[in-house]
ZADRENLO-269160 format. One record per residue (C-alpha): z, x, y. Coordinates in pm, whole numbers, plus 50000, padded with zeros to 5 digits. Example, Ala and Ser with C-alpha at 12.3 -4.5 7.8 and 13.67 -1.06 7.14 Angstrom:
2
+-------+-------+-------+
:     Z :     X :     Y :
+-------+-------+-------+
: 50780 : 51230 : 49550 :
: 50714 : 51367 : 49894 :
+-------+-------+-------+
//
This chain:
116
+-------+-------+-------+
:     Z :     X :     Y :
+-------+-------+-------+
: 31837 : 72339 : 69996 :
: 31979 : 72343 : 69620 :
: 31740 : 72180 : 69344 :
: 31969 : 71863 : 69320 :
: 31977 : 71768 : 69643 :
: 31607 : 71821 : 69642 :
: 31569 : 71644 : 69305 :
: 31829 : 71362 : 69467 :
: 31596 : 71332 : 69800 :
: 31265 : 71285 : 69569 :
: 31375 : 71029 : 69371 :
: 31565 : 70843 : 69630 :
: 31213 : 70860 : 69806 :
: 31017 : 70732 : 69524 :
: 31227 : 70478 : 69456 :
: 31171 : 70327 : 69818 :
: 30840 : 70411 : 69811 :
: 30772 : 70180 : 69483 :
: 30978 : 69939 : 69598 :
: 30767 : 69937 : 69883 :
: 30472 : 69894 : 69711 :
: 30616 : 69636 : 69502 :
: 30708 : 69420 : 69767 :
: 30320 : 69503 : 69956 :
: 30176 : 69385 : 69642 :
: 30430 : 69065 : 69557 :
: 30284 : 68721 : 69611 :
: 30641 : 68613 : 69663 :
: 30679 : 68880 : 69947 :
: 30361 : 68811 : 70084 :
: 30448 : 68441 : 70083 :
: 30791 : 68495 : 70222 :
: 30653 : 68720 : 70522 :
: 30374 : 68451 : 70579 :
: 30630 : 68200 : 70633 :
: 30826 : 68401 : 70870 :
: 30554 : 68485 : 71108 :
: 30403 : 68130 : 71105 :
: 30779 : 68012 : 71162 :
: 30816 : 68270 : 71478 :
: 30461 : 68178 : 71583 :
: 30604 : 67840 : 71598 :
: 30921 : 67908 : 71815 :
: 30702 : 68059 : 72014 :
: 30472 : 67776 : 72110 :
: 30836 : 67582 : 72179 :
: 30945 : 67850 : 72417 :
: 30612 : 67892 : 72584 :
: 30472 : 67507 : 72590 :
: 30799 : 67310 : 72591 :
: 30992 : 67574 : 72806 :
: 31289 : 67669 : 72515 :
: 31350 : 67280 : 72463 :
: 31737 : 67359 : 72197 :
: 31608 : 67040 : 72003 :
: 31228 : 67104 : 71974 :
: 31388 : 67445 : 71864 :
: 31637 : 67297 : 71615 :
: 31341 : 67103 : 71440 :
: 31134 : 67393 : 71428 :
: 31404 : 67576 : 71239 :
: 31441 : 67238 : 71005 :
: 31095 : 67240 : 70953 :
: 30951 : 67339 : 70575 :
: 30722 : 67575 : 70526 :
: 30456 : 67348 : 70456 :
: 30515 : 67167 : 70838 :
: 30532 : 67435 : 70998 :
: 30175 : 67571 : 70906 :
: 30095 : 67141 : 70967 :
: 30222 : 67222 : 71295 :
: 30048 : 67525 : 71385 :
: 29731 : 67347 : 71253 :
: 29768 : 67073 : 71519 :
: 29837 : 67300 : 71797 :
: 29516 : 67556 : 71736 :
: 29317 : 67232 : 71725 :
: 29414 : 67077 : 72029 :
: 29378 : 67412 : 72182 :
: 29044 : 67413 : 72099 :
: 28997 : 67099 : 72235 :
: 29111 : 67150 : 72561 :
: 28868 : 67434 : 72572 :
: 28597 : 67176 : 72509 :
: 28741 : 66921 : 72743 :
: 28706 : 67149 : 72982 :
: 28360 : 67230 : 72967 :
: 28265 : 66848 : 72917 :
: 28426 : 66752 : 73266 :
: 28223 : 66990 : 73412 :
: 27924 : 66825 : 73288 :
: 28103 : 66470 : 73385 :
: 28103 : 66585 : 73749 :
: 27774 : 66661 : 73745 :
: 27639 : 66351 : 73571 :
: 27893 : 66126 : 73824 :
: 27758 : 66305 : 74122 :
: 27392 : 66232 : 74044 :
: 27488 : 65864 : 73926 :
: 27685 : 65883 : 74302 :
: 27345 : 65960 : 74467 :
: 27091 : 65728 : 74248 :
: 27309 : 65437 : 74351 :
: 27350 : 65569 : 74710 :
: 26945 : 65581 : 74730 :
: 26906 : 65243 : 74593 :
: 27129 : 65115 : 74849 :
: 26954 : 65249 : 75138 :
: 26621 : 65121 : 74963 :
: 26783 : 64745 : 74893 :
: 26942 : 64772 : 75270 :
: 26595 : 64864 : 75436 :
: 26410 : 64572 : 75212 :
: 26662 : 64310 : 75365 :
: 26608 : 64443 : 75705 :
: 26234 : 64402 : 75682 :
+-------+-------+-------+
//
């Protein structure tokens, strides 16, 4: 290979490697890219949860920046919550089935008191 195409190739490469770095390092950049992941994390929620719903979709892509992480907020939370819920009806069956018997056994008792 002749020295300019070499010398060509190098600089071309440091070039993209700086602006590289540059845009690794850019607030703006990073902000940008933030944006467009929360933004796709969003479209993916309406795809997965409301089944591709073209108007839930259309809002999402109307949506500013600062509503779409609002959004994404909302939806980790009530995810979390279900995972509670869950675990709290558990316990709810448990306390209803013992509330179930104490009554049952007071009726027999109240039932065998009239008898006698």
């Amino acid at each position: 290979m002749k020295n300019t195409t070499r010398n060509i190739l190098l600089g071309v490469g440091a070039a993209v490697a700086i602006g590289a770095a540059y845009m690794v390092t850019s607030d703006k950049a990073m902000e940008k890219a933030e944006s467009m992941i929360n933004r796709k994390r969003a479209k993916y929620f309406v795809k997965d949860k409301l089944h591709g719903n073209e108007k839930a979709m259309k809002v999402v892509e109307n949506l500013s920046d600062e509503e779409v992480i609002n959004l994404l907020n909302v939806v980790d939370k009530v995810s979390n919550l279900r995972g509670n819920v869950t675990n709290y009806t558990h316990q709810l069956k448990d306390a209803t089935m013992e509330f179930t018997d104490l009554l049952s056994d007071k009726k027999d008792t109240l039932v065998d008191k009239v008898k006698k």
